[in-house]
C-alpha positions in Angstrom: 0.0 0.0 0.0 1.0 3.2 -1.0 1.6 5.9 2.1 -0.6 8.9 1.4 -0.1 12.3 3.1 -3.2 13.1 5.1 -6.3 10.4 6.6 -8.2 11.8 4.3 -6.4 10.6 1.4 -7.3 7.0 2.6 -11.1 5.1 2.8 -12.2 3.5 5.5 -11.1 0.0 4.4 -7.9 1.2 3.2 -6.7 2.9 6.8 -8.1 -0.1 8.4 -5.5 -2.5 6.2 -3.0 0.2 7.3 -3.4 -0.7 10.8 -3.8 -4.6 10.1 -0.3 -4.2 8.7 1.1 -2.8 12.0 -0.6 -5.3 13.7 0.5 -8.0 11.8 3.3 -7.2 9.6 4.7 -9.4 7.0 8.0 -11.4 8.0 9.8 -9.8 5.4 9.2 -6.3 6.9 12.4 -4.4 8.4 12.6 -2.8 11.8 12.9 0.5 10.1 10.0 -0.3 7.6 7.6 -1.1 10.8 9.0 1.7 13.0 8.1 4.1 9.7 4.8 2.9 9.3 3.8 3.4 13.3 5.0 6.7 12.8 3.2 7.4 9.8 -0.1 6.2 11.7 0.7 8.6 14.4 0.8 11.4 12.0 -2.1 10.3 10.3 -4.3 9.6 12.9 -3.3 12.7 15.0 -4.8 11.0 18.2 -3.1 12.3 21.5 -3.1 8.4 22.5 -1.0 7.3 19.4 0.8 3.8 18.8 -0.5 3.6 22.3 -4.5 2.7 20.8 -2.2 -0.6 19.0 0.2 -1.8 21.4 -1.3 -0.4 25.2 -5.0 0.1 24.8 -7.2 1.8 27.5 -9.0 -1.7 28.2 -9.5 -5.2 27.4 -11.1 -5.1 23.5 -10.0 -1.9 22.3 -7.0 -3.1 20.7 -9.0 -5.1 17.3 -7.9 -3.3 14.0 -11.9 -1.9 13.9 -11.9 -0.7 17.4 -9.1 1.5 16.9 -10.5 2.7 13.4 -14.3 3.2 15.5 -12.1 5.0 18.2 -9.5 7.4 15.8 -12.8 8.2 14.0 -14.5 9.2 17.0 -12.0 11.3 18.2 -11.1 12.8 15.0 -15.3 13.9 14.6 -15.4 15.1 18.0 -12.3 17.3 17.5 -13.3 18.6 14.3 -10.9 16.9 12.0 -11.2 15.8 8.5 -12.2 12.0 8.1 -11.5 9.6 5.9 -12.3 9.4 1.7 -15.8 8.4 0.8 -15.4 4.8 -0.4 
């Protein structure tokens, strides 16, 4: 997948295959590669919380691919930022 500047560059489904790829990155993925790509979803996202919403969640069930879309989107509406590219 291609990195695009800004969230709202990316669809739904495409920012949620983003964060899948964190999650689960392919074995052939550097250190550097994965560290970029966190950072990249911590400028995207803009959320105060971070790489935190991935690796330390604020409880048990929050840490799914969707539940930290739902939550970034969430925030992002509530705060009056941009969302993501019609599908």
């Amino acid at each position: 997948m291609t990195q695009k500047a800004t969230i709202s560059e990316y669809t739904e489904l495409d920012f949620l295959n983003f964060i899948k790829s964190i999650i689960n990155p392919p074995d052939n993925i550097s250190d550097q590669e994965l560290d970029a790509q966190i950072m990249a979803f911590k400028t995207l996202s803009e959320h105060p919380n971070g790489s935190d919403l991935i690796y330390w969640p604020e409880a048990d069930g929050l840490d799914t691919p969707e539940e930290i879309l739902r939550i970034i989107k969430e925030w992002r509406a509530a705060n009056g930022k941009p969302g993501f590219k019609p599908e």
